[in-house]
Legacy VTK file of the C-alpha trace (Angstrom):
# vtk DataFile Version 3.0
C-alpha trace
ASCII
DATASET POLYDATA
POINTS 338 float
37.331 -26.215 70.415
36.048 -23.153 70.221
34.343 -20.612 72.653
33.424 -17.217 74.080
35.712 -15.217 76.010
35.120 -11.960 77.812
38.010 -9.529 77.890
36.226 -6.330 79.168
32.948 -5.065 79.181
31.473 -4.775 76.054
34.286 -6.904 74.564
33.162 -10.947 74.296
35.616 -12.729 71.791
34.714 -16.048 69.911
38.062 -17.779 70.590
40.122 -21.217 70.396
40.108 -22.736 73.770
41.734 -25.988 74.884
39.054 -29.048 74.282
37.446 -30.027 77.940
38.544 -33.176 79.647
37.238 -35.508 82.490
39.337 -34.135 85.304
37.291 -35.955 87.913
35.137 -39.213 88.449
32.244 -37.450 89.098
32.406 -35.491 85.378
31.012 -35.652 81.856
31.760 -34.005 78.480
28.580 -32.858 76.489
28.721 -31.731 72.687
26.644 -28.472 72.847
23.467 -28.263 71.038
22.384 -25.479 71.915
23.319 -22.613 74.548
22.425 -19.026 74.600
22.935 -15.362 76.396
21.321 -15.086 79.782
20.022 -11.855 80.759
22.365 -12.468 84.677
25.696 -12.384 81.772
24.717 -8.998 80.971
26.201 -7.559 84.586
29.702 -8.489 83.526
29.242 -6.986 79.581
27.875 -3.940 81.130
30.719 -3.408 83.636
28.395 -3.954 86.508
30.030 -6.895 87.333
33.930 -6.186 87.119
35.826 -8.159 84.854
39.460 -8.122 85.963
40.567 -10.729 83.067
39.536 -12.905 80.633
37.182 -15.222 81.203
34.936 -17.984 79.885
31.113 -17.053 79.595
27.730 -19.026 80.015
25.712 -21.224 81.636
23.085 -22.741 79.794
23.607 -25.807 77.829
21.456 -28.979 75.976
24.118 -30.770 74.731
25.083 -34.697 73.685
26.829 -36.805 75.996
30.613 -37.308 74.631
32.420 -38.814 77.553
31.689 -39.853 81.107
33.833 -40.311 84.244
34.299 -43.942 85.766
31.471 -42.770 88.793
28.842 -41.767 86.070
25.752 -44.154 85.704
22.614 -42.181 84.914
24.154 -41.313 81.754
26.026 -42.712 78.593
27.579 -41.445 75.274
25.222 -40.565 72.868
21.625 -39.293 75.092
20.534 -36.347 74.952
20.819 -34.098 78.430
19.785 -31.589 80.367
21.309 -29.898 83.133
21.192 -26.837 85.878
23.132 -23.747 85.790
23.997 -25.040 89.441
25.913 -28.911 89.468
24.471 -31.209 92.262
25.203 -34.779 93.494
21.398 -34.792 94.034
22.274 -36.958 97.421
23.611 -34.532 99.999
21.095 -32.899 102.780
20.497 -29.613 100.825
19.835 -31.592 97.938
17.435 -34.269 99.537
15.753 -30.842 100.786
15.011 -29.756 97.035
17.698 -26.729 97.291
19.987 -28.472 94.827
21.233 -25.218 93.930
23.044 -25.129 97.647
24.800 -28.432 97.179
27.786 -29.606 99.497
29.345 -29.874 96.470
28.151 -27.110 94.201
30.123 -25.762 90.937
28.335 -22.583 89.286
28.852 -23.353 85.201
30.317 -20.950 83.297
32.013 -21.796 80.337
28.941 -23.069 78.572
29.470 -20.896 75.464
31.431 -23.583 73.515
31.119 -26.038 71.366
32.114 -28.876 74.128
31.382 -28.389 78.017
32.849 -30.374 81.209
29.989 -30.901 83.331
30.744 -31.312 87.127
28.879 -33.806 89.206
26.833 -34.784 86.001
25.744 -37.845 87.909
23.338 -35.438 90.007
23.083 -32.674 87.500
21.940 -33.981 83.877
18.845 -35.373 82.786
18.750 -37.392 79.737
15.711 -37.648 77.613
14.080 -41.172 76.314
15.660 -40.542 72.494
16.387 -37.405 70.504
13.836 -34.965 71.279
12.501 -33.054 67.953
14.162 -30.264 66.712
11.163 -27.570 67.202
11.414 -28.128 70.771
15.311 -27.757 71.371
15.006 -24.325 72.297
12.127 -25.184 74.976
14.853 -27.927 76.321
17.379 -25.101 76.557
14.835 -22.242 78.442
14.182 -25.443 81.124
18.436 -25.708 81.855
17.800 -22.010 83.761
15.199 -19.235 82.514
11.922 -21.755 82.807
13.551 -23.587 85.927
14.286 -19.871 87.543
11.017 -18.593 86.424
9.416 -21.552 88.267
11.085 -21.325 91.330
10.205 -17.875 91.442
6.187 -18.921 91.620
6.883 -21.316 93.920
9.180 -19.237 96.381
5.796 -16.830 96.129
3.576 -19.504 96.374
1.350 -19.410 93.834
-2.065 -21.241 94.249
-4.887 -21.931 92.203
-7.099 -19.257 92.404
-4.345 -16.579 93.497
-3.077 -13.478 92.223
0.342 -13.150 91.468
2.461 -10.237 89.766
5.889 -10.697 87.924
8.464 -7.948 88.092
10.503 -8.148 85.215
9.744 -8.803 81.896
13.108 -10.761 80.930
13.389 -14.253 79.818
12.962 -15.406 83.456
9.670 -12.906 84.137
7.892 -14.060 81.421
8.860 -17.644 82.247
7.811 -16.826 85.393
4.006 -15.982 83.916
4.142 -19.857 82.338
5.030 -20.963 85.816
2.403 -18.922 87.815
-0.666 -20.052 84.852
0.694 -23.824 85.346
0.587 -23.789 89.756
-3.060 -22.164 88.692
-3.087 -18.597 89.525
-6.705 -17.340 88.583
-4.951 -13.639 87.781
-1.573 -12.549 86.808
-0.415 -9.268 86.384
2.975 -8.436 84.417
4.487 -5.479 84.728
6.421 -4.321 81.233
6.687 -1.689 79.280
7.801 -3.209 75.847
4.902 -4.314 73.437
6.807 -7.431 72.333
7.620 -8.446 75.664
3.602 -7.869 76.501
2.640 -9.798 73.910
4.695 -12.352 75.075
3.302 -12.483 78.414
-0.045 -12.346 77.391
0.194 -15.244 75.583
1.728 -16.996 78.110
-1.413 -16.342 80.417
-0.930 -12.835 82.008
-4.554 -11.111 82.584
-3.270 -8.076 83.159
-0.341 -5.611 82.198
0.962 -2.649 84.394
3.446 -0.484 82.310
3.918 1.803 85.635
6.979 1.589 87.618
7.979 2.746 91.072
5.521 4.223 93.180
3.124 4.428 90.269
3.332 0.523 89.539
2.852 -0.314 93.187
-0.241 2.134 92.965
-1.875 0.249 90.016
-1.250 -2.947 91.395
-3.147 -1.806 94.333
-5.554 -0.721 91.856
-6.119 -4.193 90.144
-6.801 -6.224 93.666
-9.297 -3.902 95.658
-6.106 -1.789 97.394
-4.983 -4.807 99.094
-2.272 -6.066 96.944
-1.182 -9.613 95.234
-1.138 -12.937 96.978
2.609 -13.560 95.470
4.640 -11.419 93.989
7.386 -12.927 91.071
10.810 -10.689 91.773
12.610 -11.029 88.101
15.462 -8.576 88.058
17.750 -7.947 91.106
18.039 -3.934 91.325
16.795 -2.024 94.425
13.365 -0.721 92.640
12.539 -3.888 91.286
12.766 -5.299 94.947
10.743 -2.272 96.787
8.022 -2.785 93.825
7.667 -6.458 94.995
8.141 -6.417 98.573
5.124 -2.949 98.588
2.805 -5.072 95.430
1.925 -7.993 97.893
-0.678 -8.005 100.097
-0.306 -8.585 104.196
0.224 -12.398 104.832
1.643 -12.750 100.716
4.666 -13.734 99.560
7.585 -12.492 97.469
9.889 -14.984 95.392
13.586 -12.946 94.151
15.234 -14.802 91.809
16.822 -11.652 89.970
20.567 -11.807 91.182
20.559 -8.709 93.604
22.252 -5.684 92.974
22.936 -2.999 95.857
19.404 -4.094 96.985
18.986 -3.323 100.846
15.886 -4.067 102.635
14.480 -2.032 105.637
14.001 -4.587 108.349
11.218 -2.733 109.930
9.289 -1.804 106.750
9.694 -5.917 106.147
8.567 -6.684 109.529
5.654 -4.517 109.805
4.271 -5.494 105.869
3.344 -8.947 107.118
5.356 -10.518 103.439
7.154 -13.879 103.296
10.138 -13.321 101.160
12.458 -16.213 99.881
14.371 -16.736 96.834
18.096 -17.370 95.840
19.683 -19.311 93.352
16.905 -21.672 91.714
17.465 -25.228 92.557
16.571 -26.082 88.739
17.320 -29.814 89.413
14.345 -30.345 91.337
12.364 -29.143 88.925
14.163 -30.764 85.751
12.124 -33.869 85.666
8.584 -32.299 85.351
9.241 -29.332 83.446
10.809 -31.550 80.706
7.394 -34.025 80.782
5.710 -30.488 80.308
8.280 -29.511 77.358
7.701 -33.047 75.821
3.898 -33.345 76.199
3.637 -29.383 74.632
1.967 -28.060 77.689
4.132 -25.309 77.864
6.734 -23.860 75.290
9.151 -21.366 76.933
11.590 -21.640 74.090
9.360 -18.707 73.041
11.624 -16.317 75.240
14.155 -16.964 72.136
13.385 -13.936 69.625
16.843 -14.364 68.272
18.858 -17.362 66.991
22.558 -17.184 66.010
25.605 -19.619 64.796
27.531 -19.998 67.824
30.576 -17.853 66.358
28.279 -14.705 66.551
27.918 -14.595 70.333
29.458 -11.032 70.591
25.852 -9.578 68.417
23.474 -12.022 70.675
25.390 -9.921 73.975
24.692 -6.175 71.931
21.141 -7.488 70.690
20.412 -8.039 74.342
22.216 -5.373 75.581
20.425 -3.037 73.477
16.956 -4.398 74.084
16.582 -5.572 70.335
16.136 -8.988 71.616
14.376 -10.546 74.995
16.857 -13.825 74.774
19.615 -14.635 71.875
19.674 -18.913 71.193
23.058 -19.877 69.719
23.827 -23.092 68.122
27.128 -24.680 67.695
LINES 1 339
338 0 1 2 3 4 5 6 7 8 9 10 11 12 13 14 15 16 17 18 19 20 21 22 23 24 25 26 27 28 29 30 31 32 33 34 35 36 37 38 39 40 41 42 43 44 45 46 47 48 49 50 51 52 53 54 55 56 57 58 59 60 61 62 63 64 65 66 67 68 69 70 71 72 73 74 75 76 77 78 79 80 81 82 83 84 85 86 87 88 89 90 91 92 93 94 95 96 97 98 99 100 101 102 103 104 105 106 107 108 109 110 111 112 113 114 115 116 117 118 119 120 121 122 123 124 125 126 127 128 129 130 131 132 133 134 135 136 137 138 139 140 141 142 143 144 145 146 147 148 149 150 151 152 153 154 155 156 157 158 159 160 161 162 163 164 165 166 167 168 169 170 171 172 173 174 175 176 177 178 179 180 181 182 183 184 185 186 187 188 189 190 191 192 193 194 195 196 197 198 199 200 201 202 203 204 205 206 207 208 209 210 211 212 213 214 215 216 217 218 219 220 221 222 223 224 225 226 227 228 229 230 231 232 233 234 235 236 237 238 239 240 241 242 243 244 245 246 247 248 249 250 251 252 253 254 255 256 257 258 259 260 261 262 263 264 265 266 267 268 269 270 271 272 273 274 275 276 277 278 279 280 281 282 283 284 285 286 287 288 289 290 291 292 293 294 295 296 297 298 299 300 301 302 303 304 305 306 307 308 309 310 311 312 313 314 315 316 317 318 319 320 321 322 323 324 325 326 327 328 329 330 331 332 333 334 335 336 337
């Protein structure tokens, strides 16, 4: 088969690789349908992350099931599936908890780039859908295997009511997704901060009231602006660097909550400035199997339709220009099909 390969930053190679095979039990082979550049792969094509060698890239996949290890059940060659960037059994304590995404037995994906994938633990991890879902709404399916399931952890870490106000920081594929998930758990007002027209659009139509192009001291300002100087209820964390954190944590109001889902980077938090604020802060890896289930019925019924984030589809073999288009801010989220 065929897949993508990072040698160096900047450098991601479409390449032969050997074909995936059922190495335990617990495993399955999908056929990809679709997979696509997250925003999180960026940190190793812009050197933030080092990359010492070559490796195997991506972790979001919709894909048809090929081949199944003698302990799979819930699946069978030929459905349709969904699964988390995180594998679960879906059975140990963490997982019974809803944090599927700290498994006992936990594999990160990352070689989902490809035109066949070994999925780990697929017994826990992949949901399969009643037939063949319509084409239009494959790249919704996708956005729900980590974006939409990220996004929505993110409103739930903050603790989004009906009636609240909540404020996403970041204006990425998971941000925006993050403005679905804060409309759906009913948040009366929701301010986005971004400073990119598309990306405003975007969010607008996905139900934010407000936008704040300000960053920094300035954003935190007109946030305080917006909700009478007190601050938002919850505040949606969407990028992982050290402003992006300090604009949360100092947007919320005393007794709200911050949920970080952007993979930190150098981010340090003063203990005392956390303590005295009076903010709940939780976040982490989102457990996107707990999730799966309900955000596909929403896919399905066309309640929501995050496969918006997608401003860019491209054959599988050009996954180097979906990285650059990304990269370069030309587009929000690059789909790539097999």
């Amino acid at each position: 088969m065929r897949g993508a390969v990072i040698h160096a930053p900047g450098d991601v190679r479409f390449e032969e690789l050997a074909d995936p095979e059922i190495v335990n039990p617990t495993d399955t082979i999908i056929r990809t349908v679709a997979t696509c550049v997250c925003g999180s792969d960026l940190w190793d094509f812009r050197g933030i992350n080092p990359v010492t060698e070559p490796h195997p890239m991506g972790h979001e996949y919709v894909g048809i099931v090929e081949e199944v290890g003698g302990d799979v059940t819930s699946v069978k060659p030929g459905q349709f599936v969904i699964g988390s960037f995180a594998t679960s059994d879906n059975t140990c304590p963490n997982c019974r908890n809803g944090y599927q995404s700290s498994c006992l037995h936990r594999e990160f994906m990352s070689t989902c780039q490809a035109e066949y994938v070994r999925i780990p633990n697929a017994e826990g991890t992949l949901v399969a859908t009643a037939g063949q879902p319509d084409e239009a709404l494959i790249p919704s399916l996708l956005a729900l295997s980590d974006v939409m399931g990220t996004g929505w952890y993110a409103a739930v870490a903050a603790e989004v009511k009906p009636g609240s106000t909540a404020v996403v920081v970041g204006d990425g594929a998971v941000g925006l997704s993050g403005v679905i998930a804060a409309k759906e758990l009913g948040a009366e007002r929701i301010i986005a901060m971004s400073r990119h027209a598309s990306r405003q659009k975007l969010a607008t139509e996905f139900g934010a009231t407000d936008i704040v192009t300000e960053r920094g001291d300035e954003g935190i300002a007109r946030v305080k602006e917006l909700t009478g100087g007190i601050g938002a209820d919850s505040v949606l964390e969407c990028v992982g660097t050290q402003e992006s954190m300090l604009q949360a944590l100092r947007s919320a109001r005393p007794g709200g909550n911050v949920g970080f889902v952007g993979v930190p980077h150098d981010v340090e938090i003063n203990g005392e400035e956390l303590f005295y604020s009076h903010v709940g802060l939780r976040g982490g890896p989102a457990p996107v199997r707990r999730f799966l289930p309900d955000l596909i019925e929403r896919v399905l019924d066309g309640r929501i339709n995050p496969g918006k984030v997608f401003d860019l589809t491209l054959p599988l073999d050009q996954v180097a220009e979906g990285y650059k288009a990304m990269d370069e801010r030309r587009a929000i989220k690059a789909l790539l099909r097999p």
